[in-house]
Phi, psi and omega in degrees: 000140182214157176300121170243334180213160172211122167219165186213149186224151174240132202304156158272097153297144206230325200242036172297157163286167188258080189225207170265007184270357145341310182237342183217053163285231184260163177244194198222125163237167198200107172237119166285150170226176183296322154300352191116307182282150184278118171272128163248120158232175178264116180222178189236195156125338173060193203294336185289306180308320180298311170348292205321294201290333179263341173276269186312267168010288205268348170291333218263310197272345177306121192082355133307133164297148169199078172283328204212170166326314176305300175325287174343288177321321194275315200279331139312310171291334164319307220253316160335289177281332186284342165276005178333267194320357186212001195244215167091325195220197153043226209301322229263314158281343165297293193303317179310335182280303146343340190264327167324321180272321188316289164326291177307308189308300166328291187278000153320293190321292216288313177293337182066041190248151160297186177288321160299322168315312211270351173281002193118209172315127184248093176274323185256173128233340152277109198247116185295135175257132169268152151259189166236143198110203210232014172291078195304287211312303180304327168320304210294330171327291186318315345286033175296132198281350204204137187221121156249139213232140178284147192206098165264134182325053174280000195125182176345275208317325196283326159318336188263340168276305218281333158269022145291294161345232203342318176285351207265317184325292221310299173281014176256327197271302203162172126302342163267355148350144173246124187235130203227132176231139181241110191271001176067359186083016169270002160269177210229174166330282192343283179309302166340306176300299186303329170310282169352308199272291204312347196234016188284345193300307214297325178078114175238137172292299153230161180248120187243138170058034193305325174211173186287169190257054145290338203245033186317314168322309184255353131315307195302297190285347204259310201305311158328299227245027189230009185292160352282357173326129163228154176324132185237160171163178165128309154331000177219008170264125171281178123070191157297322159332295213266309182292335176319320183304305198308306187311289218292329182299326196060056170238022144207157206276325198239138169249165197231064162327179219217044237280316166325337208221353181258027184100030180074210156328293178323284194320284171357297188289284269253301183312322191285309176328305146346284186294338179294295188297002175260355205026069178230160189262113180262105169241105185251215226252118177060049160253080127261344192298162177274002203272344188234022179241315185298300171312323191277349161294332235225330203228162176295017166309149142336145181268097187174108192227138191256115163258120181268105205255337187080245158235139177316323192251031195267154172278145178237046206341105172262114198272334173235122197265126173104323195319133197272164196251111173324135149235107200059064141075044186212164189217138201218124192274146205248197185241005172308181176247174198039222178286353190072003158233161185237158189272147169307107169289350170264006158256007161299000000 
């Protein structure tokens, strides 16, 4: 099977946050091959990542083979050196991570497997989900088990939300709930700690992106003292390279890879692989997505797949058609072949 064509488009969105995911949320990449089959991958990085995949990319990879995982793997690393000089990290591996799940798709097809198939052993297929965002009550409605809620540093006044927050989970989800917070890199140690003491009543499971993932060293050094709470992080990291950094630091308990954005499937195997021998825990970051749903059926990931739902009534774009829909706070992986899913064409 070969490559005959590779493109990548950035959707019209109607509903982006009013940020920079404006021009560089996600993009759709679509590689054709000589058998027939259409590959769709996710990849992130926005319109400069569309640049990457119809120019370099798409000169470079046409007329390459991609029969088996192994190839796949090779095609990375491929695509992986010739961006050496503008790359390694950010937009150029957001794109390199699309046009990768884009390939596993193709090659599902071709094979006539999910995506999860051609990694092996399929260990989960019903997967506990969290969600993410600040709706409790509809979660709990949903029947999820587990919430993580964003949270910024403004003064004093934010310790007393976060544990209105957190108590408010605690008694809508359940006691056995998992309650989770992603602070965005606004707190600092200092704080991290008092968060820690202030919220211990409540049992928190992790604390996310507590400082940038610039500070390993003192992530490293943080992480010991907020027990049992644990560090989380790993969403703003590239490749096996970049977690090789995480590993070396011990600076976080759970890493949260990207699958969209830290160099796809290829990247994905390679972190977890990682992670065993670090014995720290891969949950990654919006793997309910199917691109990170596939990895954690397959791989030594967590049964813990992250939904980001937002609020019950917010408008959404939905980019991808067939994903599958939690149900009472689980998600059940299908038998389609490749990812099982196709992009909205009318955001094409």
């Amino acid at each position: 099977m070969k490559i005959t064509s590779l493109s990548a488009v950035y959707p019209s969105y109607q509903h982006t946050a009013p940020s920079w995911r404006t021009n560089l949320w996600q993009i759709v990449v679509r590689v054709e091959t000589d058998t027939g089959q259409t590959g769709w991958g996710c990849g992130g990085g926005g319109k400069a990542a569309v640049e990457i995949v119809n120019g370099h990319f798409s000169e470079i990879l046409v007329g390459r083979s991609v029969d088996s995982v192994s190839e796949i793997s090779d095609t990375w690393d491929f695509l992986y050196t010739e961006s050496i000089p503008y790359g390694r990290k950010g937009i150029a591996i957001m794109a390199l991570s699309g046009v990768d799940l884009a390939l596993y798709d193709a090659l599902g097809k071709a094979e006539a497997k999910p995506v999860a198939a051609l990694l092996g052993n399929v260990s989960k297929r019903r997967m506990r989900c969290y969600a993410t965002g600040p709706d409790t009550d509809w979660y709990a409605e949903l029947g999820f088990t587990a919430q993580k809620m964003s949270h910024r540093w403004t003064g004093d006044r934010s310790v007393d939300q976060a544990v209105e927050m957190a108590e408010s989970a605690r008694t809508a989800l359940g006691p056995d709930a998992e309650v989770m917070f992603d602070v965005y890199m606004s707190w600092d140690s200092e704080i991290t700690l008092r968060m820690a003491d202030a919220l211990s009543h409540v049992g928190i499971h992790w604390f996310e992106d507590v400082l940038t993932p610039d500070d390993l060293q003192e992530l490293g050094a943080l992480r010991w003292k907020i027990r049992p709470i644990n560090m989380a992080g790993g969403e703003h990291e590239f490749t096996a390279h970049g977690f090789a950094e995480i590993a070396r630091a011990g600076a976080y308990d759970i890493w949260q890879p990207d699958i969209t954005w830290c160099g796809g499937i290829t990247a994905g195997l390679r972190i977890a692989s990682m992670a065993r021998a670090a014995k720290a825990e891969v949950v990654p970051h919006r793997g309910g997505e199917p691109w990170g749903l596939h990895l954690i059926a397959a791989s030594g990931c967590e049964d813990f797949a992250e939904l980001v739902m937002g609020t019950r009534n917010a408008e959404k774009d939905v980019m991808w058609l067939g994903a599958p829909e939690p149900v009472n706070g689980y998600l059940e992986l299908g038998d389609a072949h490749g990812f099982g899913v196709d992009p909205n064409e009318e955001l094409l």
